[in-house]
NUBA-815786 format. One line per field, with one value per atom (N, C-alpha, C): residue in one letter; atom name; x, y, z. Coordinates in Angstrom, 2 decimals, always signed. Each point is the difference from the previous one (the first is absolute). Example, Ala and Ser with C-alpha at 12.3 -4.5 7.8 and 13.67 -1.06 7.14 Angstrom:
<recs>
residu	(A:A:A:S:S:S) .
atome	(N:CA:C:N:CA:C) .
xx	(+13.19:-0.89:+0.90:-0.35:+0.82:-0.77) .
yy	(-5.69:+1.19:+1.20:+1.05:+1.19:+1.09) .
zz	(+7.80:+0.00:+0.00:-0.72:+0.06:+0.73) .
</recs>
This chain:
<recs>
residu	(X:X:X:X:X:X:X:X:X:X:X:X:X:X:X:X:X:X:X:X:X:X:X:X:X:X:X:X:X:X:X:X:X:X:X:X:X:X:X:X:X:X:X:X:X:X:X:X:X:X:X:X:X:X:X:X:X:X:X:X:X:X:X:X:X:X:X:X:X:X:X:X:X:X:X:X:X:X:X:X:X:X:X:X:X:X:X:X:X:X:X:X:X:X:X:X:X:X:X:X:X:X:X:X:X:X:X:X:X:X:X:X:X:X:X:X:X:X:X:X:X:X:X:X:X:X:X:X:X:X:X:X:X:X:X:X:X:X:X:X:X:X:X:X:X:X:X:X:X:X:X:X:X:X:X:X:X:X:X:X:X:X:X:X:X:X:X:X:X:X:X:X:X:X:X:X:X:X:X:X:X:X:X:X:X:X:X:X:X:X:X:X:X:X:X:X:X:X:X:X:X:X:X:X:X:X:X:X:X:X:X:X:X:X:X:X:X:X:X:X:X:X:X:X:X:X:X:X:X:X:X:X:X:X:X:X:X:X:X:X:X:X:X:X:X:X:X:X:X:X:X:X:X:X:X:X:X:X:X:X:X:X:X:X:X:X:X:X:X:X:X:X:X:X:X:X:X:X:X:X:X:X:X:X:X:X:X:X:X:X:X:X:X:X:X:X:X:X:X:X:X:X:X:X:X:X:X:X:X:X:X:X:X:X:X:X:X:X:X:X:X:X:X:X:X:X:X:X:X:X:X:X:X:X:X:X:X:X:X:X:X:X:X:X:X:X:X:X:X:X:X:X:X:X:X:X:X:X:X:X:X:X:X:X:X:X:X:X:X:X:X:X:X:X:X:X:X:X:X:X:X:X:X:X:X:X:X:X:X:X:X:X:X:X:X:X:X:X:X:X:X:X:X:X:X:X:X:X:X:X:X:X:X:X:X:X:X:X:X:X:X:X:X:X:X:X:X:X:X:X:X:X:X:X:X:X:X:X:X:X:X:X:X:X:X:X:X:X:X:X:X:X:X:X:X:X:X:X:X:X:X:X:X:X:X:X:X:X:X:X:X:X:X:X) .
atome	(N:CA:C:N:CA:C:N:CA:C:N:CA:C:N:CA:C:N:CA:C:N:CA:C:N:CA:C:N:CA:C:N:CA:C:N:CA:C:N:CA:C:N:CA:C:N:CA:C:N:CA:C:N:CA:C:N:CA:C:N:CA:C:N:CA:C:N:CA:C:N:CA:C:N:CA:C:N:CA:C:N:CA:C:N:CA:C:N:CA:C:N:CA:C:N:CA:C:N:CA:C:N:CA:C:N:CA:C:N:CA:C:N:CA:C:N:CA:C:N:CA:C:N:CA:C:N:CA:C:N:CA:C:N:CA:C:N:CA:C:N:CA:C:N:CA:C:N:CA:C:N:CA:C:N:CA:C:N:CA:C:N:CA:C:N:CA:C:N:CA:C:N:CA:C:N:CA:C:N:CA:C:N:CA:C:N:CA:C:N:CA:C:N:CA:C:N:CA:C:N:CA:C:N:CA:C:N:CA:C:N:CA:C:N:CA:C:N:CA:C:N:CA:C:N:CA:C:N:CA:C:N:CA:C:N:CA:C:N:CA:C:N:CA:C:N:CA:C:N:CA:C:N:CA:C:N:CA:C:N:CA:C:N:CA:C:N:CA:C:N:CA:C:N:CA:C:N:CA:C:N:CA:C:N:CA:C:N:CA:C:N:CA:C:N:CA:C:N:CA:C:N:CA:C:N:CA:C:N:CA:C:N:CA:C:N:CA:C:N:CA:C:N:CA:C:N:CA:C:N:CA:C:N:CA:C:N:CA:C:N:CA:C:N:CA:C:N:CA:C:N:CA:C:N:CA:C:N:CA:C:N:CA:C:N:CA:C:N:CA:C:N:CA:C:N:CA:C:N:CA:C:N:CA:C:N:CA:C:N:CA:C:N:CA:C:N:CA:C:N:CA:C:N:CA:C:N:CA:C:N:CA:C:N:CA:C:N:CA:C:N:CA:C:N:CA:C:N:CA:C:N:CA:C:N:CA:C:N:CA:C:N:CA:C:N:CA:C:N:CA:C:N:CA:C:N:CA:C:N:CA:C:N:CA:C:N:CA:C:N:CA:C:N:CA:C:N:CA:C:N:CA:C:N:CA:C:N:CA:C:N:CA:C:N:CA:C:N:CA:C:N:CA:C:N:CA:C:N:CA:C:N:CA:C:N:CA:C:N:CA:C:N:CA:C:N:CA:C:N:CA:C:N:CA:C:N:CA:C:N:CA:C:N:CA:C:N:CA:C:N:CA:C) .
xx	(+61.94:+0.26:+1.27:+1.24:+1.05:+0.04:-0.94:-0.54:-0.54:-0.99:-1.04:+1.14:+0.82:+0.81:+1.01:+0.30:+1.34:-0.70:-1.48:-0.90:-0.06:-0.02:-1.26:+1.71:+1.44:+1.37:-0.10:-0.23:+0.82:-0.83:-1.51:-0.88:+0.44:+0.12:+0.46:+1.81:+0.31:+1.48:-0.31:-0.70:-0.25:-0.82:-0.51:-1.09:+0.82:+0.73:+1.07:+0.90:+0.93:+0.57:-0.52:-1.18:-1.09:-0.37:+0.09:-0.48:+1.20:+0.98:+1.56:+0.12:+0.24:-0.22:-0.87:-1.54:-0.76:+0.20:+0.21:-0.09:+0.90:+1.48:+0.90:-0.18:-0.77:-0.33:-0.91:-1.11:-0.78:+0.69:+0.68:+0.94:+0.74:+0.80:+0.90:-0.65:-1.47:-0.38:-0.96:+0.28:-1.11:+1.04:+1.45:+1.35:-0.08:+0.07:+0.27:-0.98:-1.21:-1.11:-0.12:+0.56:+0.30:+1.57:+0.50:+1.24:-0.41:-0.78:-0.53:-0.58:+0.33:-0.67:+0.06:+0.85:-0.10:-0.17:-0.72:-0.66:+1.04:-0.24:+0.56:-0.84:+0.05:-0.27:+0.67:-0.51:+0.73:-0.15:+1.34:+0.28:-0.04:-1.33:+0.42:+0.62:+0.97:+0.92:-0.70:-0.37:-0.77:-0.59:-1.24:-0.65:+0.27:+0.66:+0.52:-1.20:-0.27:-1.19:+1.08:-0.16:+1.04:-1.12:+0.76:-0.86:+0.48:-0.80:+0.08:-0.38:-0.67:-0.89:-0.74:-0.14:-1.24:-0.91:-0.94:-0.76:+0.27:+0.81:+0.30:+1.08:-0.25:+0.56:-0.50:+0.76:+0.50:+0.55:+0.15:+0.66:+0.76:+1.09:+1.14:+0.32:+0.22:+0.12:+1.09:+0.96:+0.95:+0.01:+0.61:-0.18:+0.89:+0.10:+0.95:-0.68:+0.92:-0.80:+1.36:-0.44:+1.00:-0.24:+0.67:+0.08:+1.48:-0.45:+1.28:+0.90:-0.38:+1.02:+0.73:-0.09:+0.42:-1.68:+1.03:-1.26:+0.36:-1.05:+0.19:-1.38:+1.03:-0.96:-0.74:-0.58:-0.51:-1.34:+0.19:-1.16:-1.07:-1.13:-0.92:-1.21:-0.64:-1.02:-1.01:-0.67:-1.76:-0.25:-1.16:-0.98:-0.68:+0.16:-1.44:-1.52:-0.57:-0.16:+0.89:+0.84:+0.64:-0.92:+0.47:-0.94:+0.44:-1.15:+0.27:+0.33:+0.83:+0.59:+0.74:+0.85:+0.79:-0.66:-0.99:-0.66:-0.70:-0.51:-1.06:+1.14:+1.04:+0.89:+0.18:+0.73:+0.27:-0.67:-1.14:-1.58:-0.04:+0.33:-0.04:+1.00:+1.32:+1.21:-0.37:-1.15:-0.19:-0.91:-0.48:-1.00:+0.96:+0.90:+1.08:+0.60:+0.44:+1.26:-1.00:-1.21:-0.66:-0.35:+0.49:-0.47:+1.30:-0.50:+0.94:+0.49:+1.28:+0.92:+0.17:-0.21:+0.81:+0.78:+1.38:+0.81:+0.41:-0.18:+0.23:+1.14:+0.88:+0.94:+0.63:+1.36:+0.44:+0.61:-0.30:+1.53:+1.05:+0.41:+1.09:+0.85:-0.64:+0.46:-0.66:-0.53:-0.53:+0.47:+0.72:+0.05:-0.80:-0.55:-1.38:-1.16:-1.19:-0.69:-0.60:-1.65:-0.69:-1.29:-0.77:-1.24:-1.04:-0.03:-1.53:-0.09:+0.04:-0.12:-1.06:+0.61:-1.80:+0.71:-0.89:+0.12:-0.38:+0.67:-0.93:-0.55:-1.21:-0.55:-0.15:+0.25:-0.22:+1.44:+1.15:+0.76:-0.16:-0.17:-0.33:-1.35:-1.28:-0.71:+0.53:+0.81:+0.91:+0.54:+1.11:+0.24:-0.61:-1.13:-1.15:-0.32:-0.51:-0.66:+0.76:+1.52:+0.89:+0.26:+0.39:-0.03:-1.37:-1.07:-0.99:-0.12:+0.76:-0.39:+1.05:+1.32:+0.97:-0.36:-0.98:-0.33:-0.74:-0.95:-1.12:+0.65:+1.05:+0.37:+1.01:+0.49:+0.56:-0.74:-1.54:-0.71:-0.47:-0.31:-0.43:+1.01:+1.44:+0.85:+0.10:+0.17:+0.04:-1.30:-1.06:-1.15:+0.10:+0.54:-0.35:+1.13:+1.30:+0.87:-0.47:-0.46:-0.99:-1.19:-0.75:-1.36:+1.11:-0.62:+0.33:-0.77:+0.75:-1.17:-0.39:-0.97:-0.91:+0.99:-0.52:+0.83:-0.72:+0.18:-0.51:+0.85:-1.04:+0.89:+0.14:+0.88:+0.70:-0.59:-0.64:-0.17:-1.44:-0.76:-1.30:-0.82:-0.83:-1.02:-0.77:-0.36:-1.25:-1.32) .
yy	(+22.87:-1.42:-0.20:+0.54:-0.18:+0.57:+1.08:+0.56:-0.39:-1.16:-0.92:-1.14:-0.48:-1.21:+0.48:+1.19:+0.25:+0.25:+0.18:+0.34:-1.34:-0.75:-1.73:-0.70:+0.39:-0.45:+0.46:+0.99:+1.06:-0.59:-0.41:+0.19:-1.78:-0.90:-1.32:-0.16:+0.61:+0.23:+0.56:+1.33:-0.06:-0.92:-0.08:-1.21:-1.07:-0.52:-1.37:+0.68:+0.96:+0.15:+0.74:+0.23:-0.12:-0.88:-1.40:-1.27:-0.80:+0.46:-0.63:+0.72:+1.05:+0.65:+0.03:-0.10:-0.90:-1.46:-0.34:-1.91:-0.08:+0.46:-0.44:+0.17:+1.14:+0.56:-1.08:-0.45:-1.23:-1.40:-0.13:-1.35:+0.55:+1.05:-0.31:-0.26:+0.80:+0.61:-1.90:-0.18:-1.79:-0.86:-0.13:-0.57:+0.24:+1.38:+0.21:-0.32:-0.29:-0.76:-0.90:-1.20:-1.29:-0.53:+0.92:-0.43:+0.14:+0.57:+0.19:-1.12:-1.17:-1.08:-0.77:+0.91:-0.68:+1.25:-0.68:+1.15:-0.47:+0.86:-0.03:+0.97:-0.39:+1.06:+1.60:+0.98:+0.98:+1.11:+0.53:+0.63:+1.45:+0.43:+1.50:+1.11:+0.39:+1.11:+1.54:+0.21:+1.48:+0.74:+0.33:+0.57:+1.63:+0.60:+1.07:+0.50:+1.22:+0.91:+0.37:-0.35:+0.84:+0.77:+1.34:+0.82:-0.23:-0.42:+0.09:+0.81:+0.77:+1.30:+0.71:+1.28:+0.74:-0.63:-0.65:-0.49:-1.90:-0.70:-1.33:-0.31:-0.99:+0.11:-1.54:-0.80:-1.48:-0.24:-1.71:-0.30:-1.25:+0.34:-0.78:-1.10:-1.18:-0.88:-0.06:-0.42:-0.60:-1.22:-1.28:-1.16:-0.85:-0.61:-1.55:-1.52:-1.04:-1.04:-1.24:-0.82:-1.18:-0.89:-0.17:-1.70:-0.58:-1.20:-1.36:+0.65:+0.18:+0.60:+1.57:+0.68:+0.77:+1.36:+1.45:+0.74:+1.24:+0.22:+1.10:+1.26:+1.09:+1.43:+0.71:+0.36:+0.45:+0.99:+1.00:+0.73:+0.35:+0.43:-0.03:+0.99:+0.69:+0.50:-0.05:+0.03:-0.61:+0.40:-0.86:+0.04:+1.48:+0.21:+1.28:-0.41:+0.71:+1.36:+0.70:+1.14:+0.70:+1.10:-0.02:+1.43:+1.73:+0.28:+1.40:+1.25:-0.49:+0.95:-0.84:+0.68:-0.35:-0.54:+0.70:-0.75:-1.12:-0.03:-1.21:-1.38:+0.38:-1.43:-0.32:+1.17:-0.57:-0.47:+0.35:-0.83:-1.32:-0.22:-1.23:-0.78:+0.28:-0.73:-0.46:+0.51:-0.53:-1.42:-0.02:-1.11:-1.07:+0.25:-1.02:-0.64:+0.99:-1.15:-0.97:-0.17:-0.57:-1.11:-0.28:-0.85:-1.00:-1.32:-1.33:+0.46:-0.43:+0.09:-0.85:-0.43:-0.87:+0.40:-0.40:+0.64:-1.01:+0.61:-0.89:-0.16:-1.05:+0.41:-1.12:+0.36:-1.09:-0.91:-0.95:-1.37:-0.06:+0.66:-0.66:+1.68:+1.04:+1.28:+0.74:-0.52:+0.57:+1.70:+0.35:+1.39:+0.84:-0.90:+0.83:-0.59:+0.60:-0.04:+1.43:-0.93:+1.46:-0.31:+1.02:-0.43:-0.54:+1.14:-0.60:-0.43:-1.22:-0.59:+0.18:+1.08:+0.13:-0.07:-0.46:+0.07:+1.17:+0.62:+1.33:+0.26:-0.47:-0.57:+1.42:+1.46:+0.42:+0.32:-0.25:+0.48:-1.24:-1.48:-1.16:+0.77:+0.47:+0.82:+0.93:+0.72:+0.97:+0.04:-1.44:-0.69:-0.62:-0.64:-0.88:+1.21:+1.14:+0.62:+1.10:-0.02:+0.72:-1.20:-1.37:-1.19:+0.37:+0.34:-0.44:+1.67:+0.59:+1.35:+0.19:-0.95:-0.17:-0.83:-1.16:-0.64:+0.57:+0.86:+0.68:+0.73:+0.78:+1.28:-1.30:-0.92:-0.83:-0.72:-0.56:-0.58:+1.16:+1.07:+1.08:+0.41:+0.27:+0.35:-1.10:-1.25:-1.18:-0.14:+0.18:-0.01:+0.91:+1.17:+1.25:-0.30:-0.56:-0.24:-1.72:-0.50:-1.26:+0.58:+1.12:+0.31:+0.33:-0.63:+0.94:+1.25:+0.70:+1.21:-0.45:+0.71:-0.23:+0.44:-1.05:+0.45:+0.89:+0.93:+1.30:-0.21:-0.28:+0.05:+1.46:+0.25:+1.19:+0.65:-1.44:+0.22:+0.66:+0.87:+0.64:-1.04:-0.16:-1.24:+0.42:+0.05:+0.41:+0.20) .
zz	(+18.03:+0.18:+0.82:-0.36:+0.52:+1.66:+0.09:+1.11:+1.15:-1.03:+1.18:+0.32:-0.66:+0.11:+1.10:-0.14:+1.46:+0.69:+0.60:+1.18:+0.06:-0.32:+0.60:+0.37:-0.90:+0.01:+1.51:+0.38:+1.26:+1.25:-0.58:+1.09:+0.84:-1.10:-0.03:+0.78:+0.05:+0.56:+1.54:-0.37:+1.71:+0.80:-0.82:+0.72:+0.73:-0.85:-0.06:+1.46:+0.02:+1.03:+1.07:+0.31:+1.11:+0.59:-0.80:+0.19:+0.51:-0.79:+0.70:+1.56:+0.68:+0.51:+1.47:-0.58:+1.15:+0.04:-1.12:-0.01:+1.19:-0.37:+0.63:+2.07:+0.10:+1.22:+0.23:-0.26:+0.13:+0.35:-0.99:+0.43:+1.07:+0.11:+1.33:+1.26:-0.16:+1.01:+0.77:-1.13:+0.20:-0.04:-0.14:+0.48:+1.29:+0.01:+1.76:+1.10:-0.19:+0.59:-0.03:-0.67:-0.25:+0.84:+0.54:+0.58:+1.32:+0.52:+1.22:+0.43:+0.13:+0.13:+1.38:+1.04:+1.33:+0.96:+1.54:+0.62:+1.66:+0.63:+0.97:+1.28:+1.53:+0.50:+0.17:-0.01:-0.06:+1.13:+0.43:+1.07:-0.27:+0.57:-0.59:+0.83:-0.28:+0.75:+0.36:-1.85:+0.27:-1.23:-0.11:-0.88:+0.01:-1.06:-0.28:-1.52:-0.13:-0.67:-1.10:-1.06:-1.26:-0.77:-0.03:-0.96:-1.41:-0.85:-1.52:-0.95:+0.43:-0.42:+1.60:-1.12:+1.52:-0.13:-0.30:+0.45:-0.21:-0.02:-0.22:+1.29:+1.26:+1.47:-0.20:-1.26:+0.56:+1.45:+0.45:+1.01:+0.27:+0.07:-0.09:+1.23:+0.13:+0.88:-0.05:+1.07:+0.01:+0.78:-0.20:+0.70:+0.00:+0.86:+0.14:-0.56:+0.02:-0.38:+0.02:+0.67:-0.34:-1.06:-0.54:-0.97:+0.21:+0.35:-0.26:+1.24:+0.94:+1.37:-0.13:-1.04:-0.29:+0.07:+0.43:+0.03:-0.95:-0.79:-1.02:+0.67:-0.62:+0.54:-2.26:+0.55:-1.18:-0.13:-0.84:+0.10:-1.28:+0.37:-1.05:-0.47:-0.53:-0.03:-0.54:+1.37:-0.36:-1.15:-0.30:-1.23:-0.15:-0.80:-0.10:+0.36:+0.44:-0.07:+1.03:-0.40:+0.76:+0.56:+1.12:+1.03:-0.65:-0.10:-0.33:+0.40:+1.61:+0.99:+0.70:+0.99:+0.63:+1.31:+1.06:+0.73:-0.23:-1.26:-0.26:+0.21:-0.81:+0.22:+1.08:+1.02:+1.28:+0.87:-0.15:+1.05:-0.82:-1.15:-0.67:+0.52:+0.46:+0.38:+1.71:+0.58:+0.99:-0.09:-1.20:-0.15:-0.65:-0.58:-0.62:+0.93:+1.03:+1.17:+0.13:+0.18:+0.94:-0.64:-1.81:-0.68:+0.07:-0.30:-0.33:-1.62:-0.08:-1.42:-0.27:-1.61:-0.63:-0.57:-0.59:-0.81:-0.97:-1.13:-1.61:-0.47:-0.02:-0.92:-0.57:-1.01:-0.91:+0.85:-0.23:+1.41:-0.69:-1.91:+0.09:+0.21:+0.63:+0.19:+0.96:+1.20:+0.70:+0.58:-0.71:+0.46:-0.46:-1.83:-0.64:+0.62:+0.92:+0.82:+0.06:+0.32:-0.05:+0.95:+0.85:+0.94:-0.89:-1.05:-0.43:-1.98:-0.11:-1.75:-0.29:-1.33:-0.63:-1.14:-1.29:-1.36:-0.48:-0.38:-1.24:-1.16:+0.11:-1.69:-0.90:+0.87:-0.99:-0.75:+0.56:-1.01:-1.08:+0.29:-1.30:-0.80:+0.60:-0.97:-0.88:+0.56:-0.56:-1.68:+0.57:-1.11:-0.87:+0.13:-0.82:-0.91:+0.49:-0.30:-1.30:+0.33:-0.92:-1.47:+0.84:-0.86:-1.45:+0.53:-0.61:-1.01:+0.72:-1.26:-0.70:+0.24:-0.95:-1.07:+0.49:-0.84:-1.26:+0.60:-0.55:-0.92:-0.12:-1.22:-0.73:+0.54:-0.92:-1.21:+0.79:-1.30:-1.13:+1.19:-1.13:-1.24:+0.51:-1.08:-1.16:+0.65:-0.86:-0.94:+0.40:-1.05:-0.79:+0.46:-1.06:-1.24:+0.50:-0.85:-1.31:+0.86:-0.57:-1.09:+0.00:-0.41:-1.63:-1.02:-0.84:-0.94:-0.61:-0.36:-1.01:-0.31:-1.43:-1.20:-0.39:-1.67:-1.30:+0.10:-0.85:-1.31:-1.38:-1.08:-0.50:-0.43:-0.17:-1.52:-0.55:-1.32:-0.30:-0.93:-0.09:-0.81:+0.67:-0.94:-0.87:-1.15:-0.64:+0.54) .
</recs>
């Protein structure tokens, strides 16, 4: 008993700061997509290949952009899917110059700016999903502590 109660205690604790953990990565990550709320044209200087792994060859923008008479430089890296070599990106960076930019960013901080706003639902799945199995060993511990046992009389009946 005391056994099952520090497993469902332990499992309910990690659960909980898994959920703190991603939650918090979820909210920032959906703060910081919500501040991105003005666009601008964007000047691109030069697409540079960063290796992140041997086989992971993201690609990094760098760009200009005016707001309010003033011009800010800033850089960014594309969305995934990342290329899985080093040539594949760079034949890719020839098809980029050739594209129109928008560039996203906060007006009351335009130095945070980025080419491309995307939301990431899976780290909010992430969290839902830890939310919901914290929940889960919580009702469980709580019922088991709720259930009561049978009452066995101690005494021999005729």
């Amino acid at each position: 008993m005391m056994k099952s109660w520090f497993k469902f205690n332990l499992l309910t604790l990690v659960g909980a700061l898994l959920t703190l953990i991603l939650g918090s990565a979820a909210l920032t990550h959906y703060y910081q997509f919500l501040k991105l709320e003005a666009q601008s044209e964007a000047t691109i200087e030069q697409f540079k290949v960063v290796k992140k792994s041997s086989s992971s060859y993201p690609i990094r923008g760098f760009y200009n952009f005016e707001f309010q008479g003033k011009t800010y430089q800033g850089s960014s890296l594309l969305l995934p899917p990342y290329h899985l070599n080093r040539l594949s990106a760079e034949k890719a960076i020839s098809q980029l110059e050739t594209k129109q930019w928008t560039v996203w960013f906060d007006p009351r901080n335009p130095s945070i700016s980025t080419l491309e706003k995307a939301l990431s639902v899976k780290k909010i799945i992430y969290a839902l999903i830890a939310l919901g199995v914290t929940v889960y060993f919580w009702f469980v511990e709580t019922a088991s502590k709720n259930r009561s046992p049978i009452k066995r009389s101690h005494h021999l009946q005729p």
